[in-house]
N, C-alpha and C positions, 0 to 999 in steps of 0.2 A: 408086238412090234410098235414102236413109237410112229407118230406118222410123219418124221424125219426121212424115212425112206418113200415118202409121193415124188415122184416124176413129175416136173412140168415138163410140159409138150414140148419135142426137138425143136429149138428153133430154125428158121430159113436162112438162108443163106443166097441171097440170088445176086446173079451178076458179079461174083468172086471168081470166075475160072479163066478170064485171061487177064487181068489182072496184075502186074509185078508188084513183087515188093522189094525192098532193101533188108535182106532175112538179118536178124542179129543174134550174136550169137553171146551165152551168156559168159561175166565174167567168172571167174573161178579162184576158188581159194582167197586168202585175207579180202581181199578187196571186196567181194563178194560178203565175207563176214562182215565190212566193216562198216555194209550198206554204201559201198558206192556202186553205180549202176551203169549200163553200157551207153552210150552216149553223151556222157562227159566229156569228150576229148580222147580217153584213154586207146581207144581202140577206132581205127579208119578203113576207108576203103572197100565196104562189103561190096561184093559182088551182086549185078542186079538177078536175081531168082526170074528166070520166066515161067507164067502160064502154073504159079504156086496157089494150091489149095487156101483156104482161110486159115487150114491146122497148122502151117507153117506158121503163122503168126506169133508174133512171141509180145504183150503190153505188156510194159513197166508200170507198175500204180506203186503210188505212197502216199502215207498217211498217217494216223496215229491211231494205236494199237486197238480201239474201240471197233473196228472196223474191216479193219485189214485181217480177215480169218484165214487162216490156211481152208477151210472147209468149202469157203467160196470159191478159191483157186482152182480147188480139185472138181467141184460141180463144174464147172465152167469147162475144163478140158473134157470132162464128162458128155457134157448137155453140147457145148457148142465147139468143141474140137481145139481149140487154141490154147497156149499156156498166158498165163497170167503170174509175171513175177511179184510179191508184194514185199517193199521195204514198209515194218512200222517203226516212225519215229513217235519223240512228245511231243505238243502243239508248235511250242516256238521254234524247234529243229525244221519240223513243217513249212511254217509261215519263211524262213529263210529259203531252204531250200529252194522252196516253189521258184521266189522270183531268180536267183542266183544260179541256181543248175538247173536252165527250164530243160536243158534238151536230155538231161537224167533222167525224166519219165515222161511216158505217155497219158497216163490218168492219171490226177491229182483228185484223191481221197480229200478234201478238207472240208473245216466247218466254214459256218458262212461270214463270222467274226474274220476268219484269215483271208477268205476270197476278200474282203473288202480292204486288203492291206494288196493282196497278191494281182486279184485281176487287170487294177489298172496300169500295174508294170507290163500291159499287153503280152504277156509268156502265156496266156490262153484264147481258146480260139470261144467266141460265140458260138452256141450251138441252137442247131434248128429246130424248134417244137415240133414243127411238123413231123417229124423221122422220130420221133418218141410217139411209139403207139399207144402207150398208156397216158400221156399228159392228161388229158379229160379227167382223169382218177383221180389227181395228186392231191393231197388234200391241200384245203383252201388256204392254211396258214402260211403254203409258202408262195402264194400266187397272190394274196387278197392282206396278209398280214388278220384276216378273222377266224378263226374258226368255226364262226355261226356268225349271221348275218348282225346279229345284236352285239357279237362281241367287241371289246376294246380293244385295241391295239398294242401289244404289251412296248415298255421300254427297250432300249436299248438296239442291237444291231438286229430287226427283226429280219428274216432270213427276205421275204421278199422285198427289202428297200436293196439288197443289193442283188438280186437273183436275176433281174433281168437288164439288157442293155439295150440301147439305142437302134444299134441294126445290124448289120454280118461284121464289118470290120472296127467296129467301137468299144472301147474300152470304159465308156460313160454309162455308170449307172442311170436305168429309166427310173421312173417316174412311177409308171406303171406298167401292167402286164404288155409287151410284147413278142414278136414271133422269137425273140432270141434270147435263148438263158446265160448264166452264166456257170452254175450247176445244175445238174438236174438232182432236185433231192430225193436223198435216197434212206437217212436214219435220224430220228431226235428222242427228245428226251425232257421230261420235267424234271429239272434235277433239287435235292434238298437236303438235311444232313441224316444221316448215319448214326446210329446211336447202338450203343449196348444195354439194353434195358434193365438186366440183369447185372451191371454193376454200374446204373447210373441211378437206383432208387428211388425216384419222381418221376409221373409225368413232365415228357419235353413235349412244349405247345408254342415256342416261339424260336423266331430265329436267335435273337439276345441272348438265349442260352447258350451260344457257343462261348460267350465270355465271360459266362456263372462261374466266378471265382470259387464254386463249390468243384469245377470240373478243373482246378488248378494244373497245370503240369499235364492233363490226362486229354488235352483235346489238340487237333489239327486242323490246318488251314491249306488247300491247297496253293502251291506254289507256281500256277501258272497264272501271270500277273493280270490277264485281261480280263480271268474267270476268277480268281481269289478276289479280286476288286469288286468283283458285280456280289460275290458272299459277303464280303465286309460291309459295303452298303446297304446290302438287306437286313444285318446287323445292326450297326450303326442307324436305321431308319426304324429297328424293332424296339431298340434304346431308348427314342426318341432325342438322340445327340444330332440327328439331321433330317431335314428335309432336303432331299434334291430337286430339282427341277427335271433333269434327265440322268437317274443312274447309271446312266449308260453311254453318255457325255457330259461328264463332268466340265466344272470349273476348277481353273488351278487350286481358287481356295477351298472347294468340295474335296477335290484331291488331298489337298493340306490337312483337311480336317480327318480325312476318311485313314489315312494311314499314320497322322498320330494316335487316332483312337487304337489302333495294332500295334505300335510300338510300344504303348501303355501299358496293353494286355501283353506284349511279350518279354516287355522287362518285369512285369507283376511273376512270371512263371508261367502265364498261361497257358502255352502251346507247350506240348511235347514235340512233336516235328511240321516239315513241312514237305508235305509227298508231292512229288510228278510224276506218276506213274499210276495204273490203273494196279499192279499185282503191289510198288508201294502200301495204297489205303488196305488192302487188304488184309497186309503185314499186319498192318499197327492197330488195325480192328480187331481179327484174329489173336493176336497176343495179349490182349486187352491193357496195351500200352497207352490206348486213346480209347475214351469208352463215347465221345461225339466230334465227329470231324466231318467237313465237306465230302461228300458221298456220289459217286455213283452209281444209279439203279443195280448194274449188272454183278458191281461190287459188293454191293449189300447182300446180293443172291449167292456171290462167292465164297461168303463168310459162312452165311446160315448153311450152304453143301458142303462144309466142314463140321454140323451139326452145333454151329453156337450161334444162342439168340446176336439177332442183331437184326434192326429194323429202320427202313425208309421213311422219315419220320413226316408227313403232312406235316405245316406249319400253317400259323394264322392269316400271318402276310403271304403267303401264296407260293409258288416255285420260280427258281430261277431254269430260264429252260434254253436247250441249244440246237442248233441242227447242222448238219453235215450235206454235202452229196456228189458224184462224180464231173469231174469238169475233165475237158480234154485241150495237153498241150497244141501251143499254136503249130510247131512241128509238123506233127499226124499228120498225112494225108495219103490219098491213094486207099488199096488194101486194107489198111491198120487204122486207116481213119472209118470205113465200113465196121470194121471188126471192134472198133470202141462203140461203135451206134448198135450195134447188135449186144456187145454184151451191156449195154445202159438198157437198153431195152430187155435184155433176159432178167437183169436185175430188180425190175421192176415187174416182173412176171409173176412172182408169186412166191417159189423157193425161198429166195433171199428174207423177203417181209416176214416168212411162216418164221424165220432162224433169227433174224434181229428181235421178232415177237416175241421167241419163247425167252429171250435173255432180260425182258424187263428192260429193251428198246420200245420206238415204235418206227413202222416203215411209212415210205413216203405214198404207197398204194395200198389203201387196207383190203381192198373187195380182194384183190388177186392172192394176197396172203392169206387171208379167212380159207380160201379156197382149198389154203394147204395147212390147215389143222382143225385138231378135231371140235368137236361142237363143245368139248369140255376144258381145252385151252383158250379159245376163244372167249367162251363166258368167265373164265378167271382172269386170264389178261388184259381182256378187252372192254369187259363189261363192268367189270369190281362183282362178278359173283361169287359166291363160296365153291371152290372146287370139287367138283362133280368125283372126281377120282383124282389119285396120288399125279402132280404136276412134275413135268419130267423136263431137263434140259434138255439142248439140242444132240449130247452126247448120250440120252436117256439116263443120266442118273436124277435122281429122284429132288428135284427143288422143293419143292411144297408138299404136305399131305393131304390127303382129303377133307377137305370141311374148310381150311385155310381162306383167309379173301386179303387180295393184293393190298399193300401200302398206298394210302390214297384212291384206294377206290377205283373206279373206272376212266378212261381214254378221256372221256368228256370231262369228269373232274378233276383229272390233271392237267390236261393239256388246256382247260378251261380257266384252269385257276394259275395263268403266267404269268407274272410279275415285272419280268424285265428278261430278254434273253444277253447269253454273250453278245459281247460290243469290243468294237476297236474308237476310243475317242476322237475328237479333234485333238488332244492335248494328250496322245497317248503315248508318245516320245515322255513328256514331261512325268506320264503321270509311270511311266516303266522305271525312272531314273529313280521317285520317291518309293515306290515298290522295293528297290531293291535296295532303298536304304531300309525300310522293314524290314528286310531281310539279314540285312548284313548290322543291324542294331542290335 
Protein backbone atom coordinates (compact mmCIF):
# COMPACT_ATOMS: atom_id res chain seq x y z
CA UNK A 1 0.00 0.00 0.00
CA UNK A 2 1.34 3.26 -1.15
CA UNK A 3 1.46 5.80 1.84
CA UNK A 4 -1.40 7.86 -0.12
CA UNK A 5 -3.57 6.20 2.24
CA UNK A 6 -2.05 8.10 5.92
CA UNK A 7 -4.70 10.00 7.61
CA UNK A 8 -3.97 13.29 8.90
CA UNK A 9 -5.50 14.01 12.18
CA UNK A 10 -9.68 15.15 12.11
CA UNK A 11 -9.50 18.42 12.12
CA UNK A 12 -11.56 20.84 14.82
CA UNK A 13 -14.07 22.55 14.26
CA UNK A 14 -15.07 24.86 17.16
CA UNK A 15 -17.66 27.37 17.48
CA UNK A 16 -19.60 26.13 14.08
CA UNK A 17 -22.96 25.05 15.98
CA UNK A 18 -25.04 28.17 16.06
CA UNK A 19 -23.86 29.66 13.50
CA UNK A 20 -26.10 30.42 10.21
CA UNK A 21 -25.29 30.14 6.86
CA UNK A 22 -26.80 31.35 3.46
CA UNK A 23 -26.68 27.27 2.22
CA UNK A 24 -26.16 27.32 -1.60
CA UNK A 25 -27.23 25.13 -3.69
CA UNK A 26 -25.36 23.69 -6.69
CA UNK A 27 -26.11 24.68 -10.32
CA UNK A 28 -26.92 21.77 -12.54
CA UNK A 29 -26.64 20.78 -15.96
CA UNK A 30 -24.94 23.07 -18.91
CA UNK A 31 -24.26 25.75 -16.80
CA UNK A 32 -22.52 23.75 -14.30
CA UNK A 33 -20.52 22.08 -17.51
CA UNK A 34 -19.82 25.38 -18.71
CA UNK A 35 -17.97 26.27 -15.26
CA UNK A 36 -20.29 28.89 -14.27
CA UNK A 37 -20.81 28.92 -10.58
CA UNK A 38 -23.71 29.73 -7.97
CA UNK A 39 -23.33 33.34 -7.08
CA UNK A 40 -23.18 35.09 -10.33
CA UNK A 41 -26.31 36.52 -10.29
CA UNK A 42 -28.06 33.43 -11.79
CA UNK A 43 -29.74 32.18 -8.73
CA UNK A 44 -31.34 34.43 -5.37
CA UNK A 45 -32.92 34.36 -2.33
CA UNK A 46 -31.54 31.38 -0.22
CA UNK A 47 -33.09 30.80 2.73
CA UNK A 48 -31.07 31.65 5.98
CA UNK A 49 -30.26 27.61 7.34
CA UNK A 50 -30.35 27.95 11.22
CA UNK A 51 -28.03 26.29 13.87
CA UNK A 52 -26.20 24.28 10.42
CA UNK A 53 -23.29 22.03 10.98
CA UNK A 54 -19.95 23.02 9.12
CA UNK A 55 -20.96 19.87 6.65
CA UNK A 56 -23.51 22.03 5.20
CA UNK A 57 -21.11 23.99 3.72
CA UNK A 58 -20.69 23.99 0.23
CA UNK A 59 -16.83 26.61 -1.21
CA UNK A 60 -16.51 27.31 -4.63
CA UNK A 61 -12.70 27.42 -5.41
CA UNK A 62 -11.11 28.00 -8.97
CA UNK A 63 -8.18 27.95 -10.52
CA UNK A 64 -6.06 26.31 -13.11
CA UNK A 65 -5.81 22.88 -13.61
CA UNK A 66 -2.28 22.49 -11.70
CA UNK A 67 -4.03 22.42 -8.60
CA UNK A 68 -7.45 21.98 -8.49
CA UNK A 69 -7.57 17.97 -7.97
CA UNK A 70 -10.53 16.15 -7.66
CA UNK A 71 -8.62 14.08 -5.00
CA UNK A 72 -8.44 17.08 -2.71
CA UNK A 73 -12.14 17.72 -2.81
CA UNK A 74 -12.94 14.32 -1.93
CA UNK A 75 -10.14 14.26 1.31
CA UNK A 76 -11.75 17.44 2.38
CA UNK A 77 -15.44 16.12 2.50
CA UNK A 78 -13.59 13.07 4.10
CA UNK A 79 -11.30 14.77 6.83
CA UNK A 80 -13.37 17.87 7.29
CA UNK A 81 -17.01 17.18 6.35
CA UNK A 82 -17.82 19.98 3.86
CA UNK A 83 -17.97 19.96 -0.13
CA UNK A 84 -15.53 21.82 -2.08
CA UNK A 85 -16.74 22.68 -5.70
CA UNK A 86 -13.60 23.06 -8.00
CA UNK A 87 -13.81 24.86 -11.49
CA UNK A 88 -10.29 24.44 -13.44
CA UNK A 89 -9.65 27.12 -15.90
CA UNK A 90 -5.95 28.34 -17.81
CA UNK A 91 -4.13 31.23 -16.06
CA UNK A 92 -5.74 34.17 -18.07
CA UNK A 93 -9.40 32.69 -17.79
CA UNK A 94 -8.30 32.92 -14.02
CA UNK A 95 -6.79 36.27 -13.89
CA UNK A 96 -10.27 37.64 -15.52
CA UNK A 97 -12.48 35.75 -13.71
CA UNK A 98 -11.10 36.52 -10.27
CA UNK A 99 -11.66 40.43 -10.67
CA UNK A 100 -14.96 40.14 -12.85
CA UNK A 101 -17.18 37.38 -11.07
CA UNK A 102 -15.80 37.94 -7.55
CA UNK A 103 -19.04 36.65 -6.05
CA UNK A 104 -18.51 33.17 -8.52
CA UNK A 105 -16.24 31.85 -5.92
CA UNK A 106 -15.25 31.58 -2.57
CA UNK A 107 -11.41 30.49 -2.75
CA UNK A 108 -9.44 31.72 -5.55
CA UNK A 109 -6.71 28.90 -6.32
CA UNK A 110 -4.17 31.53 -8.08
CA UNK A 111 -0.59 32.05 -8.66
CA UNK A 112 1.11 35.05 -7.31
CA UNK A 113 1.87 36.69 -10.85
CA UNK A 114 -2.30 37.04 -10.98
CA UNK A 115 -2.94 37.98 -7.33
CA UNK A 116 -0.82 41.06 -8.39
CA UNK A 117 -3.17 41.88 -11.21
CA UNK A 118 -6.35 40.55 -9.16
CA UNK A 119 -5.91 41.71 -5.43
CA UNK A 120 -5.97 45.26 -5.89
CA UNK A 121 -9.38 45.19 -7.62
CA UNK A 122 -10.30 44.64 -3.66
CA UNK A 123 -12.62 41.19 -4.83
CA UNK A 124 -10.47 39.64 -1.78
CA UNK A 125 -10.36 39.92 1.65
CA UNK A 126 -6.77 40.13 3.78
CA UNK A 127 -6.27 37.16 5.65
CA UNK A 128 -5.16 36.85 9.23
CA UNK A 129 -1.65 34.88 10.02
CA UNK A 130 -2.71 34.51 13.11
CA UNK A 131 -5.69 31.74 12.28
CA UNK A 132 -2.99 29.95 10.13
CA UNK A 133 -1.59 27.44 12.48
CA UNK A 134 1.12 26.36 10.38
CA UNK A 135 2.45 29.98 9.24
CA UNK A 136 5.88 29.51 11.34
CA UNK A 137 6.52 26.51 8.82
CA UNK A 138 6.07 28.22 5.47
CA UNK A 139 8.94 28.35 3.85
CA UNK A 140 11.06 31.38 3.73
CA UNK A 141 10.78 32.12 -0.08
CA UNK A 142 7.46 33.27 0.31
CA UNK A 143 7.76 35.40 3.45
CA UNK A 144 11.50 36.66 3.12
CA UNK A 145 11.83 36.27 -0.98
CA UNK A 146 15.46 33.91 0.36
CA UNK A 147 15.40 30.73 0.63
CA UNK A 148 18.63 30.75 2.86
CA UNK A 149 19.72 33.64 4.52
CA UNK A 150 22.64 34.10 1.83
CA UNK A 151 20.35 33.86 -0.91
CA UNK A 152 19.63 36.38 -3.84
CA UNK A 153 16.44 37.43 -4.52
CA UNK A 154 15.39 36.05 -7.75
CA UNK A 155 13.66 38.45 -10.71
CA UNK A 156 10.73 39.12 -11.49
CA UNK A 157 7.03 38.83 -9.50
CA UNK A 158 8.65 37.06 -6.40
CA UNK A 159 5.70 35.64 -4.47
CA UNK A 160 6.36 37.66 -1.24
CA UNK A 161 6.67 41.30 -2.84
CA UNK A 162 3.12 40.77 -3.37
CA UNK A 163 1.97 38.23 -0.60
CA UNK A 164 1.37 40.56 2.09
CA UNK A 165 -0.70 43.93 2.60
CA UNK A 166 -0.75 46.82 4.70
CA UNK A 167 -3.60 45.83 7.26
CA UNK A 168 -7.39 44.00 7.44
CA UNK A 169 -8.96 46.29 4.98
CA UNK A 170 -5.99 47.23 2.35
CA UNK A 171 -5.67 46.39 -0.92
CA UNK A 172 -1.73 47.81 -1.02
CA UNK A 173 0.91 45.70 -1.28
CA UNK A 174 3.50 45.82 1.93
CA UNK A 175 6.70 46.23 1.96
CA UNK A 176 7.41 43.57 4.08
CA UNK A 177 6.08 40.82 6.22
CA UNK A 178 2.83 41.58 8.05
CA UNK A 179 0.06 40.12 10.07
CA UNK A 180 -2.05 40.13 6.67
CA UNK A 181 -1.47 37.90 3.61
CA UNK A 182 -2.88 37.95 0.65
CA UNK A 183 -2.55 34.22 -0.18
CA UNK A 184 -1.47 31.81 1.98
CA UNK A 185 0.94 29.53 -0.17
CA UNK A 186 0.26 26.49 -0.71
CA UNK A 187 2.27 24.86 -4.25
CA UNK A 188 5.51 26.02 -6.45
CA UNK A 189 7.76 24.98 -8.61
CA UNK A 190 11.25 25.33 -10.61
CA UNK A 191 10.07 25.15 -13.80
CA UNK A 192 12.58 24.57 -17.24
CA UNK A 193 12.21 22.82 -20.50
CA UNK A 194 11.10 19.28 -21.41
CA UNK A 195 12.99 17.46 -23.70
CA UNK A 196 13.00 14.00 -25.63
CA UNK A 197 16.39 12.75 -25.32
CA UNK A 198 15.75 9.97 -27.38
CA UNK A 199 15.05 11.81 -30.44
CA UNK A 200 16.77 15.00 -29.73
CA UNK A 201 20.64 13.41 -30.02
CA UNK A 202 22.77 15.94 -27.94
CA UNK A 203 23.06 16.90 -24.83
CA UNK A 204 20.52 20.06 -23.92
CA UNK A 205 22.65 22.45 -21.34
CA UNK A 206 21.17 25.64 -22.21
CA UNK A 207 18.12 27.52 -22.50
CA UNK A 208 19.10 29.00 -26.39
CA UNK A 209 18.46 25.55 -27.27
CA UNK A 210 15.01 25.99 -27.62
CA UNK A 211 15.70 28.00 -30.87
CA UNK A 212 18.49 25.40 -32.22
CA UNK A 213 17.50 25.60 -35.70
CA UNK A 214 18.54 21.95 -35.39
CA UNK A 215 15.04 21.44 -33.41
CA UNK A 216 13.22 23.29 -36.54
CA UNK A 217 9.44 22.65 -36.72
CA UNK A 218 9.84 20.09 -33.59
CA UNK A 219 9.89 22.55 -30.56
CA UNK A 220 6.99 24.75 -28.35
CA UNK A 221 6.67 27.70 -26.62
CA UNK A 222 4.00 28.12 -24.19
CA UNK A 223 1.16 30.31 -24.91
CA UNK A 224 0.46 32.04 -21.74
CA UNK A 225 1.92 35.48 -22.32
CA UNK A 226 3.15 36.44 -18.76
CA UNK A 227 5.02 33.00 -18.58
CA UNK A 228 6.06 32.34 -22.27
CA UNK A 229 7.74 36.03 -21.81
CA UNK A 230 9.73 35.07 -18.74
CA UNK A 231 10.94 31.55 -21.22
CA UNK A 232 11.78 33.84 -24.18
CA UNK A 233 13.99 36.08 -22.01
CA UNK A 234 15.81 33.21 -20.49
CA UNK A 235 16.32 32.47 -24.03
CA UNK A 236 17.11 35.52 -25.50
CA UNK A 237 19.59 36.23 -22.23
CA UNK A 238 21.17 32.48 -23.13
CA UNK A 239 21.68 33.97 -26.78
CA UNK A 240 23.42 36.66 -25.44
CA UNK A 241 20.81 38.87 -27.89
CA UNK A 242 19.94 40.71 -24.43
CA UNK A 243 20.63 41.80 -21.08
CA UNK A 244 17.71 42.97 -19.02
CA UNK A 245 17.68 44.95 -16.25
CA UNK A 246 14.60 43.21 -14.76
CA UNK A 247 13.09 40.18 -16.72
CA UNK A 248 10.38 40.44 -15.08
CA UNK A 249 9.64 44.15 -15.80
CA UNK A 250 10.52 44.87 -18.85
CA UNK A 251 11.01 47.96 -21.10
CA UNK A 252 8.84 48.59 -24.00
CA UNK A 253 12.16 48.34 -25.97
CA UNK A 254 13.25 44.96 -23.91
CA UNK A 255 9.69 43.95 -24.98
CA UNK A 256 10.31 45.02 -28.64
CA UNK A 257 13.48 43.11 -28.73
CA UNK A 258 12.29 40.11 -26.71
CA UNK A 259 9.27 39.06 -29.12
CA UNK A 260 11.00 39.93 -32.41
CA UNK A 261 13.50 37.53 -31.40
CA UNK A 262 10.07 34.94 -31.64
CA UNK A 263 8.82 36.09 -34.51
CA UNK A 264 12.05 35.30 -36.20
CA UNK A 265 12.16 31.95 -34.94
CA UNK A 266 8.53 31.48 -35.85
CA UNK A 267 8.53 32.59 -39.33
CA UNK A 268 12.10 30.53 -39.57
CA UNK A 269 9.67 27.16 -38.70
CA UNK A 270 10.65 26.89 -35.55
CA UNK A 271 7.72 26.16 -33.22
CA UNK A 272 5.43 23.32 -33.99
CA UNK A 273 2.63 24.64 -31.72
CA UNK A 274 1.77 26.68 -29.05
CA UNK A 275 0.04 24.85 -25.74
CA UNK A 276 -2.03 26.31 -22.85
CA UNK A 277 -2.92 23.59 -21.24
CA UNK A 278 -1.18 21.19 -18.82
CA UNK A 279 -2.66 17.54 -20.86
CA UNK A 280 -1.81 20.23 -24.35
CA UNK A 281 2.37 19.69 -23.43
CA UNK A 282 1.82 16.38 -22.96
CA UNK A 283 0.20 15.72 -26.27
CA UNK A 284 3.03 17.07 -28.25
CA UNK A 285 5.65 15.38 -26.06
CA UNK A 286 4.04 12.10 -25.94
CA UNK A 287 3.68 12.15 -29.85
CA UNK A 288 6.96 13.27 -30.41
CA UNK A 289 5.71 16.18 -32.46
CA UNK A 290 7.94 18.50 -30.24
CA UNK A 291 10.94 16.78 -28.89
CA UNK A 292 11.81 20.44 -26.50
CA UNK A 293 9.22 22.73 -25.35
CA UNK A 294 8.43 24.92 -22.06
CA UNK A 295 7.66 22.08 -19.57
CA UNK A 296 6.12 21.43 -16.43
CA UNK A 297 7.44 19.18 -13.72
CA UNK A 298 4.36 17.18 -13.34
CA UNK A 299 4.10 17.11 -17.25
CA UNK A 300 7.32 15.59 -17.85
CA UNK A 301 6.29 12.81 -15.19
CA UNK A 302 3.11 12.44 -17.29
CA UNK A 303 4.95 11.62 -20.44
CA UNK A 304 7.53 9.19 -18.84
CA UNK A 305 4.05 7.14 -16.86
CA UNK A 306 3.26 6.52 -20.61
CA UNK A 307 6.81 4.62 -20.54
CA UNK A 308 8.68 7.29 -23.04
CA UNK A 309 11.86 8.92 -22.15
CA UNK A 310 11.41 12.50 -21.66
CA UNK A 311 13.24 14.56 -19.14
CA UNK A 312 13.28 18.00 -16.94
CA UNK A 313 16.08 19.41 -18.26
CA UNK A 314 18.51 21.54 -15.45
CA UNK A 315 19.90 24.41 -17.37
CA UNK A 316 23.03 26.68 -16.98
CA UNK A 317 21.29 29.89 -16.39
CA UNK A 318 19.13 28.52 -13.72
CA UNK A 319 15.12 27.94 -13.57
CA UNK A 320 12.40 29.92 -14.10
CA UNK A 321 10.15 29.27 -11.00
CA UNK A 322 6.31 30.10 -9.89
CA UNK A 323 4.08 29.78 -6.87
CA UNK A 324 0.47 29.55 -6.23
CA UNK A 325 -1.71 29.64 -3.00
CA UNK A 326 -5.39 30.05 -1.65
CA UNK A 327 -6.80 33.42 -0.99
CA UNK A 328 -10.38 34.03 0.11
CA UNK A 329 -13.32 36.13 -1.59
CA UNK A 330 -13.99 39.46 0.02
CA UNK A 331 -17.90 37.93 0.16
CA UNK A 332 -17.07 34.98 2.71
CA UNK A 333 -18.06 35.52 6.01
CA UNK A 334 -19.77 34.15 8.94
CA UNK A 335 -19.74 30.04 8.82
CA UNK A 336 -18.04 29.64 5.24
CA UNK A 337 -15.54 32.31 6.08
CA UNK A 338 -14.57 29.60 9.31
CA UNK A 339 -14.80 26.77 7.04
CA UNK A 340 -12.23 28.56 4.38
CA UNK A 341 -9.60 29.02 7.55
CA UNK A 342 -10.04 25.54 8.39
CA UNK A 343 -9.64 23.98 5.26
CA UNK A 344 -6.27 26.54 4.46
CA UNK A 345 -5.36 25.19 7.40
CA UNK A 346 -6.03 21.28 6.83
CA UNK A 347 -4.25 22.25 3.62
CA UNK A 348 -1.37 22.85 5.07
CA UNK A 349 -1.37 20.00 7.38
CA UNK A 350 0.40 17.53 5.65
CA UNK A 351 -1.95 15.32 3.09
CA UNK A 352 -1.99 17.94 0.52
CA UNK A 353 2.14 18.77 0.49
CA UNK A 354 2.68 14.60 0.71
CA UNK A 355 0.21 14.69 -3.06
CA UNK A 356 1.64 18.03 -4.56
CA UNK A 357 5.27 16.18 -3.34
CA UNK A 358 4.78 13.02 -5.07
CA UNK A 359 3.74 14.89 -8.60
CA UNK A 360 7.12 16.74 -8.94
CA UNK A 361 5.58 20.03 -7.07
CA UNK A 362 6.60 21.29 -3.94
CA UNK A 363 4.33 22.45 -1.00
CA UNK A 364 4.33 25.50 0.94
CA UNK A 365 5.02 23.38 4.48
CA UNK A 366 7.68 20.61 4.05
CA UNK A 367 7.88 19.22 7.94
CA UNK A 368 4.00 18.39 7.89
CA UNK A 369 4.28 16.70 4.37
CA UNK A 370 7.68 14.67 5.15
CA UNK A 371 5.26 13.46 7.92
CA UNK A 372 3.13 11.89 5.22
CA UNK A 373 5.59 9.98 3.17
CA UNK A 374 7.73 7.45 3.33
CA UNK A 375 11.50 7.89 4.10
CA UNK A 376 12.14 6.70 0.38
CA UNK A 377 9.98 9.44 -1.44
CA UNK A 378 11.25 11.77 0.60
CA UNK A 379 15.00 11.16 -0.07
CA UNK A 380 14.03 11.10 -4.07
CA UNK A 381 11.94 13.99 -3.98
CA UNK A 382 13.19 16.05 -1.72
CA UNK A 383 16.62 15.34 -1.36
CA UNK A 384 17.90 14.40 -5.18
CA UNK A 385 18.71 10.79 -3.80
CA UNK A 386 18.62 7.64 -5.90
CA UNK A 387 15.34 5.89 -5.23
CA UNK A 388 15.41 3.55 -2.57
CA UNK A 389 12.49 1.57 -4.25
CA UNK A 390 10.25 1.82 -7.34
CA UNK A 391 8.69 5.66 -6.95
CA UNK A 392 4.82 5.68 -7.14
CA UNK A 393 2.32 8.56 -8.11
CA UNK A 394 -0.27 9.77 -6.01
CA UNK A 395 -2.76 7.22 -7.85
CA UNK A 396 0.22 4.40 -7.15
CA UNK A 397 1.18 3.74 -10.39
CA UNK A 398 4.72 3.41 -10.76
CA UNK A 399 6.69 7.08 -11.93
CA UNK A 400 10.27 6.24 -11.39
CA UNK A 401 12.14 2.82 -10.88
CA UNK A 402 14.41 2.09 -8.34
CA UNK A 403 17.96 3.49 -8.49
CA UNK A 404 16.47 6.67 -10.71
CA UNK A 405 17.46 10.41 -9.09
CA UNK A 406 15.09 13.38 -9.91
CA UNK A 407 15.86 15.98 -12.71
CA UNK A 408 17.90 18.57 -11.07
CA UNK A 409 18.69 17.11 -8.12
CA UNK A 410 17.34 18.08 -4.81
CA UNK A 411 14.68 20.97 -3.06
CA UNK A 412 17.75 23.07 -2.42
CA UNK A 413 19.20 22.84 -5.88
CA UNK A 414 16.30 23.70 -7.47
CA UNK A 415 14.47 25.99 -5.75
CA UNK A 416 18.18 27.35 -5.04
CA UNK A 417 18.99 27.90 -8.40
CA UNK A 418 15.80 30.64 -9.55
CA UNK A 419 16.39 32.90 -11.86
CA UNK A 420 13.54 34.93 -12.26
CA UNK A 421 9.81 33.92 -11.17
CA UNK A 422 6.51 34.62 -13.16
CA UNK A 423 5.82 38.47 -13.19
CA UNK A 424 2.94 40.79 -14.33
CA UNK A 425 4.93 44.08 -15.67
CA UNK A 426 4.52 47.76 -15.43
CA UNK A 427 4.16 47.63 -19.29
CA UNK A 428 2.04 44.38 -19.26
CA UNK A 429 -0.90 45.75 -21.15
CA UNK A 430 1.71 46.70 -23.91
CA UNK A 431 3.84 43.91 -23.50
CA UNK A 432 0.19 41.37 -23.99
CA UNK A 433 -0.59 43.33 -27.23
CA UNK A 434 3.14 42.51 -28.72
CA UNK A 435 2.65 38.91 -27.40
CA UNK A 436 -0.06 38.38 -29.41
CA UNK A 437 1.20 39.85 -32.37
CA UNK A 438 3.94 36.63 -31.93
CA UNK A 439 1.29 34.84 -31.94
CA UNK A 440 -0.85 35.90 -34.57
CA UNK A 441 2.59 36.39 -37.08
Amino acid sequence: MSSDSTNPPKAKTPGTKTLGISRRQALKGTAAAAGLAVGSGAITGFPTIWAQNIKNVTLRQFGTGVSNLNAVAEKVKEDLGFTLQMTALDSDAVSQRAVTQPKSYDIADIEYWICKKVFPAGVMQPMDVGKIKNFDKIVPLFITGKLTPESTIAQGTAPHTVGFVEGKDSVKFAKSQTQWMTLIPTIYNADTLGIRPDLIGRPITQWKDLLDPAFKGKASILNIPSIGIMDAAMVAESMGEMKYGDKGNMTKEEIDKTIALLIEAKKAGQFRAFWKTFDESVNLMASGEVVIQSMWSPAVAAVRAKGINCVYQPLKEGYRAWGGGLGIAKHVSGLELEAAYEYINWYLSGWVGAYLNRQGYYSAVLDTAKQHMSPEEWAFWMEGKPAAADILSPEGKVMEKAGAVRDGGSFNERMGAVACWNAVMDEDRYMLRKWNEFIAA
